[in-house]
N, C-alpha and C positions, 0 to 999 in steps of 0.2 A: 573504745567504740567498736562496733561490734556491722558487719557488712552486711548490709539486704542485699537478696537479689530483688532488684526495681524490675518488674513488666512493664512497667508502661513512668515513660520519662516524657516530662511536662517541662519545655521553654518557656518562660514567661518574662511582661515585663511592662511595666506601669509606664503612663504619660497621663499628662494634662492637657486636656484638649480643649481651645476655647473656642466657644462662637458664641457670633455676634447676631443682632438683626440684620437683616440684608432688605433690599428690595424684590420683587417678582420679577423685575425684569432690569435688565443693562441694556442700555443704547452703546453701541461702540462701534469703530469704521470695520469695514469688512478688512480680516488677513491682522486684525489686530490680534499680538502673541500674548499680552499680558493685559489684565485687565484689575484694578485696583481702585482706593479709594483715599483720598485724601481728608477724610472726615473723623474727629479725633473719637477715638475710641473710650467710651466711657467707664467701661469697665473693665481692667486687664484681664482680672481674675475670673469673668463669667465664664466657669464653663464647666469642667468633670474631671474627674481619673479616672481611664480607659485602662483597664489591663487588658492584655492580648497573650496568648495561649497558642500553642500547638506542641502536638502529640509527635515529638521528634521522630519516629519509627514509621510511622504510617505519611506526616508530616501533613498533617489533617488539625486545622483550625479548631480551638471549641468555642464554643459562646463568648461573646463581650462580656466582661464582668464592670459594671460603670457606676463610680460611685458619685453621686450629684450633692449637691447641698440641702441641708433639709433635717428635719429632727429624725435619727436613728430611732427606728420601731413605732415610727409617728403614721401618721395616715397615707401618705403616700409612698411609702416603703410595706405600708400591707396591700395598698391599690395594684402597684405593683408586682407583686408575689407572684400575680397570676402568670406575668409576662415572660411565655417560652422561648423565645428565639435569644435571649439574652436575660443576666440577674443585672438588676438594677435595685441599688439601695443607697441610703441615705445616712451624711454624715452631719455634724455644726460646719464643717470646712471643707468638706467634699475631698479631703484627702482621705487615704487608706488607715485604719487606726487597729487595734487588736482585734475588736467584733468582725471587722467586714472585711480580715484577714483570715480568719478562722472559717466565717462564709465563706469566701472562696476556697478555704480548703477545701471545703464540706461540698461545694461547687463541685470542685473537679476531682476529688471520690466519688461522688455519686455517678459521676459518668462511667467510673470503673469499677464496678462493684467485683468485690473481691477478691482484686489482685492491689499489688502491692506498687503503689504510685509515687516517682522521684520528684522531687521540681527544682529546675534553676534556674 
């Protein structure tokens, strides 16, 4: 195995984030610390894989890279595309699979064009 020199070393590291529907508004007593619901949750699994990213050296955040459920290369993974402030694409399971592995490589090379990018 053979040593690069890395420019630029990328932290990374997947989670599953769920949410639910909420209400617009909670009623609750003033000075109340926790605020919660006792209403049974219908779906454990609604939700995404969130990877989160930063640039060890600078220690500078990149984009959310957020994989949601939904047909890969379907319609809303092209609607999508457009969307700058984060990559958001679409899996059958909304877990991380080889394509939308690869994507975020390509993700976060693009950010550094031309030097040589580690990740761990």
């Amino acid at each position: 195995m053979r040593k690069e020199k890395v420019e630029v070393l990328i932290s990374a590291d997947e989670m599953f984030t769920k949410f639910h529907e909420s209400c617009d508004k909670v009623l609750v007593p003033l000075g109340t610390k926790r605020v919660g619901s006792s209403v049974k949750i219908d779906n454990e699994k609604a939700g995404c894989t969130s990877v989160v990213s930063m640039e060890m050296m600078s220690r500078q955040l990149l984009p959310p890279f957020l994989v949601h459920k939904g047909t890969f290369g379907g319609t809303l993974m092209k609607k999508w595309r457009t969307h700058t402030s984060s990559t958001v694409v679409f899996t059958e399971t909304h877990w991380m699979t080889e394509e939308t592995a690869i994507l975020y490589l390509q993700m976060v090379v693009g950010l550094y064009p031309e030097k040589i990018v580690g990740i761990v």
